[in-house]
C-alpha positions as semicolon CSV with decimal commas, in nm:
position;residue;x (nm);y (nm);z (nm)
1;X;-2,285;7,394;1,432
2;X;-2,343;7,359;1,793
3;X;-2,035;7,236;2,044
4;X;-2,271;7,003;2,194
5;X;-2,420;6,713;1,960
6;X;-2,608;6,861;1,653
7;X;-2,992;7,025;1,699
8;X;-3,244;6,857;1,399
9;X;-3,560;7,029;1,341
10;X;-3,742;6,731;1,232
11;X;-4,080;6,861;1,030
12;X;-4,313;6,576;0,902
13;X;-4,713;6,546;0,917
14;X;-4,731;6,208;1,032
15;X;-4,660;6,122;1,373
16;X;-4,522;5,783;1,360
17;X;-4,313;5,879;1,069
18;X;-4,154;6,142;1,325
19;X;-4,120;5,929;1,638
20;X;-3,969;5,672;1,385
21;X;-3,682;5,950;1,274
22;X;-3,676;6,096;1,652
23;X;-3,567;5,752;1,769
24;X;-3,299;5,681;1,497
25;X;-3,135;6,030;1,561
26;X;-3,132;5,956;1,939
27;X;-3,000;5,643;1,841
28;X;-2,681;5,858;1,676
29;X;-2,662;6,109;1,955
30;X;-2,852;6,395;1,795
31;X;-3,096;6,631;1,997
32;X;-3,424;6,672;1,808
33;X;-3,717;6,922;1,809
34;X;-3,983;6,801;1,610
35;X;-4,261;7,024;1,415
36;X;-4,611;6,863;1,238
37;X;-4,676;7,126;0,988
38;X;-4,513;7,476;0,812
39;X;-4,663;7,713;1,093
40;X;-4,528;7,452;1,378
41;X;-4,189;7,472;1,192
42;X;-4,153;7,835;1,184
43;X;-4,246;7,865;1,578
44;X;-4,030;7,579;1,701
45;X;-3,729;7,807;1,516
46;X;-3,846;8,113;1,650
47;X;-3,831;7,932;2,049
48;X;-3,485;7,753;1,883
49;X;-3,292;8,049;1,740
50;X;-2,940;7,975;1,645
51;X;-2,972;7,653;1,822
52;X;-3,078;7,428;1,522
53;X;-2,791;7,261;1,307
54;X;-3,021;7,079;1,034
55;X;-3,403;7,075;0,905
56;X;-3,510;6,724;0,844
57;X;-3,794;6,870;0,615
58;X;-4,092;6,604;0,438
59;X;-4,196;6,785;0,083
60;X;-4,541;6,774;0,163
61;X;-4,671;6,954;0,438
62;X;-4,984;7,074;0,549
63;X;-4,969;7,455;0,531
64;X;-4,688;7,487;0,296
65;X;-4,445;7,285;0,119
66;X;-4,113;7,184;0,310
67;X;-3,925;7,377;-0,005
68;X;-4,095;7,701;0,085
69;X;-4,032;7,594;0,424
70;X;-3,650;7,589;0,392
71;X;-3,669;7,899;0,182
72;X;-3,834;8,092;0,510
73;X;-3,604;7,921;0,723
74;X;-3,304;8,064;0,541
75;X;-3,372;8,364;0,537
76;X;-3,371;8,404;0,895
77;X;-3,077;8,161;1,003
78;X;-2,898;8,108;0,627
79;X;-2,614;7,880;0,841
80;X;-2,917;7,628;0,821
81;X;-2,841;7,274;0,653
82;X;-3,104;7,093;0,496
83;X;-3,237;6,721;0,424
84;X;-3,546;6,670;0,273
85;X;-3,732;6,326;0,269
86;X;-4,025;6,216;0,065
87;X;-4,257;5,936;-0,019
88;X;-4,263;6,021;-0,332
89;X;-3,982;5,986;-0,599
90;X;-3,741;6,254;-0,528
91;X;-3,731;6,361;-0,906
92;X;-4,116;6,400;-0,950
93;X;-4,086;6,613;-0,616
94;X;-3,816;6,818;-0,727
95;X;-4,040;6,900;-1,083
96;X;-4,361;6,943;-0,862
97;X;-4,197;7,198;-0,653
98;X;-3,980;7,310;-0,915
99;X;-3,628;7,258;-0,710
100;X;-3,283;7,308;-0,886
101;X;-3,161;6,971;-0,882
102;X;-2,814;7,119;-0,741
103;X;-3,037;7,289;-0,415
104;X;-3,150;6,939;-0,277
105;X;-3,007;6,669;-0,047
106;X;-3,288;6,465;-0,056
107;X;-3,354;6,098;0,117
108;X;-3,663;5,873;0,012
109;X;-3,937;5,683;0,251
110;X;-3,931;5,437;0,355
111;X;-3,507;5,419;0,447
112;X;-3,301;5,216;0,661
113;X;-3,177;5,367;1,009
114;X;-2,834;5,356;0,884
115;X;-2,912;5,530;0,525
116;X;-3,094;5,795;0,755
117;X;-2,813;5,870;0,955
118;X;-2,548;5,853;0,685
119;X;-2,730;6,109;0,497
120;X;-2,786;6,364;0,809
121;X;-2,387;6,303;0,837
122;X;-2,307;6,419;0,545
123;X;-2,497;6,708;0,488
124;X;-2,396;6,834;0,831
125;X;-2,022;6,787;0,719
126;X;-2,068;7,009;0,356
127;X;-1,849;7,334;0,368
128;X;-2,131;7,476;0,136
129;X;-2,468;7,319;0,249
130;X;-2,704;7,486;0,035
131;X;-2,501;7,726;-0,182
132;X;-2,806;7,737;-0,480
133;X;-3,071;7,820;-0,233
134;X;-2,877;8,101;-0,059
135;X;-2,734;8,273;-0,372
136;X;-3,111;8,231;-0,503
137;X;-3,257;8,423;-0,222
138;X;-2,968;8,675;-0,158
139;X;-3,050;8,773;-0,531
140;X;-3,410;8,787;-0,480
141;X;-3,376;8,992;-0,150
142;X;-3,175;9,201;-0,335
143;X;-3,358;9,248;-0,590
144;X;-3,645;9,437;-0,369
């Protein structure tokens, strides 16, 4: 993680669902980089190397899922922590885009400011953030 106050990529579709999250992490003294869609996502971390702490990523995304997303994301900076937040019931999400229940810190829409935060806070404190999704992709990479 950075010295300075933690870097969130936050990547949603809708607008006012991201100025919504940009204020509340302002509000607990993160800086924030904001993406709309998966191509927007992969630029903003090519301009951001090594400077983002956490992807805020919604499931559904135009372009790509936010799974995928994290997946691609990974594999370039695999220090990466992720949150991913939904509309939809996190369970249905994680069968839809067929995510190892053990791979996902996940937060539903609507949330509370506070819930929001707690969550980023604790996924940006794990020793291990996304242990299941690295091993997963280290094997696949090695597998080529």
């Amino acid at each position: 993680m950075s010295l300075t106050s933690p870097t969130i990529l936050v990547v949603d579709d809708e607008e006012a669902q991201r100025a919504l999250i940009r204020s509340i992490l302002r509000l607990g003294a993160y800086t924030v980089l904001e993406a709309s869609d998966y191509d927007d996502a992969l630029a903003v971390q090519e301009k951001h190397f090594a400077e983002i702490d956490l992807l805020l990523i919604d499931l559904s995304l135009p372009g790509g899922n936010g799974y995928d997303l994290s997946k691609a994301l990974l594999v370039i900076e695999p220090h990466l922590r992720v949150l991913f937040i939904s509309g939809q019931a996190g369970a249905a999400m994680r069968k839809f885009f067929d995510i190892p229940v053990t791979d996902v810190h996940f937060l539903q829409k609507p949330f509370q400011s506070a819930d929001l935060l707690q969550r980023v806070k604790s996924v940006l404190e794990l020793a291990d953030p996304f242990a299941g999704i690295a091993s997963a992709l280290r094997a696949t990479e090695s597998a080529r």
